[in-house]
C-alpha positions, 0 to 999 in steps of 0.5 A, spaced: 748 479 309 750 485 314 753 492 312 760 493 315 763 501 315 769 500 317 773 501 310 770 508 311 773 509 318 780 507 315 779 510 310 778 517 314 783 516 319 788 514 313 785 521 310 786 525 318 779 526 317 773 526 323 767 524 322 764 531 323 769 533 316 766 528 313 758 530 315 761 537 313 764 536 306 759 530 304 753 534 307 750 529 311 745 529 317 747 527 323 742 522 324 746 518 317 753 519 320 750 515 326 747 510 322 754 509 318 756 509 325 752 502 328 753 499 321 745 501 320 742 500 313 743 508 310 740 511 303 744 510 297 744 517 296 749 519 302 753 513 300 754 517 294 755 524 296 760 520 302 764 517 295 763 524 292 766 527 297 772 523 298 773 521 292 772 513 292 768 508 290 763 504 294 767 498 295 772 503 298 766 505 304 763 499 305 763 490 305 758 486 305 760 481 311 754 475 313 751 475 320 753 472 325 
């Protein structure tokens, strides 16, 4: 199974955010909103501060979608 983020990208654009405000308002590195980015493996703790910060639940950010 491989980790899709393009619920969170909808998500932003609905909400008229960037990803920069997100990285501000969630507090993440960088390094982690590029991974978000390329659908890479990120540590709970920034799905949680992400979920935190827009006020959502996981499922709302995220899938799991099988390899291809």
């Amino acid at each position: 199974m491989k980790v899709c983020f393009n619920k969170l990208w909808k998500l932003l654009i609905d909400r008229k955010m960037k990803r920069s405000d997100l990285r501000i308002s969630a507090q993440i590195s960088t390094c982690s909103l590029a991974k978000l980015g390329k659908d890479e493996n990120v540590n709970m703790n920034v799905l949680k501060k992400i979920c935190t910060a827009l006020q959502c639940d996981i499922g709302d950010i995220m899938e799991m979608r099988p390899e291809e």
